[in-house]
C-alpha positions in Angstrom: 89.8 56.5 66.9 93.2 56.4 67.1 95.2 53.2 68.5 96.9 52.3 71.4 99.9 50.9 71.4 101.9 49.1 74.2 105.4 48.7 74.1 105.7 46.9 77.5 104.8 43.7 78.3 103.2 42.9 81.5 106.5 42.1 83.9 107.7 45.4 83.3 104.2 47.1 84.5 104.5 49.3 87.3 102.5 48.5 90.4 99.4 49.9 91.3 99.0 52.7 93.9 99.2 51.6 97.3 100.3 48.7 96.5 103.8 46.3 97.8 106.6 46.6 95.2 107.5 43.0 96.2 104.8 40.1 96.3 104.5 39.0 99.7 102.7 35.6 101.0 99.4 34.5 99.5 96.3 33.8 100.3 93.8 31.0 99.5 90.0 32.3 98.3 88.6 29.6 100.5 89.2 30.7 103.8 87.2 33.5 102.4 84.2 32.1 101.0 83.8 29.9 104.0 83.4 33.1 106.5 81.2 34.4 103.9 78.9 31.9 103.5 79.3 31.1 107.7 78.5 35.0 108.0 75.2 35.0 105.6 73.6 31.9 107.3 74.4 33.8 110.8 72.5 36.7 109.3 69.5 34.3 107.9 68.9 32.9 111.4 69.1 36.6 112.8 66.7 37.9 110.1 63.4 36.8 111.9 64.3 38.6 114.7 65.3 41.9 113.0 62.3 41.7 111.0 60.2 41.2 114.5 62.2 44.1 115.8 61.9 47.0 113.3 58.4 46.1 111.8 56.8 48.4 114.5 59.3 51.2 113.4 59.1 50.7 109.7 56.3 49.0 108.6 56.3 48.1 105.0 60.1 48.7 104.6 61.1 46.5 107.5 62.4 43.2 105.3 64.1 45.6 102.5 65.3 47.3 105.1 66.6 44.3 107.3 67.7 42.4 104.3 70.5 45.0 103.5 71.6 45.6 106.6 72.0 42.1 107.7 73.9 41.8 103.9 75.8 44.5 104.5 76.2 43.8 108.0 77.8 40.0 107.0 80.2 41.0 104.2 81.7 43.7 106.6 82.0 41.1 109.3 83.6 38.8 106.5 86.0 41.6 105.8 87.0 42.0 109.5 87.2 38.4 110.4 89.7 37.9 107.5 92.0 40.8 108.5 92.0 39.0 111.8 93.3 35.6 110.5 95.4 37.5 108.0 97.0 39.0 110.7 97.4 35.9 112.9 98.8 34.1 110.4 101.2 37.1 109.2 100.2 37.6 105.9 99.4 41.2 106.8 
């Protein structure tokens, strides 16, 4: 294998597609990981109920089945309730 050589250090990297030239204001991780986890214990209380709900459906597949959509169903809430405060605060 041939090597790969790099003759630019990393402040003169260009950015990456769709992305701002400029940085703008940050963000803390927190705010977050507190929706997230806020979102998953929504979706644990809910879970009964969805399991309750598509058992006669589904039957052996109801709790895979319910687990990943109520998963999926909390990170994409996460996602939109960030945007929200992202946008509220004018980050975005």
């Amino acid at each position: 294998m041939g090597s790969i050589r790099c003759t630019r250090g990393v402040n003169q990297a260009s950015p990456l597609p769709n992305r701002a030239t400029t940085p703008g204001k940050s963000t803390s991780p927190w705010t977050d990981r507190i929706i997230l986890a806020s979102c998953l214990a929504g979706a644990w209380m809910v879970a009964p109920d969805a399991f309750e709900a598509l058992d006669s459906n589904l039957g052996i597949l109801t709790k895979p089945v319910a687990v990943l959509g109520l998963g999926i169903a909390a990170v994409l809430l996460t996602e939109q309730i960030c945007r929200l405060i992202e946008k509220l605060r004018g980050i975005r």
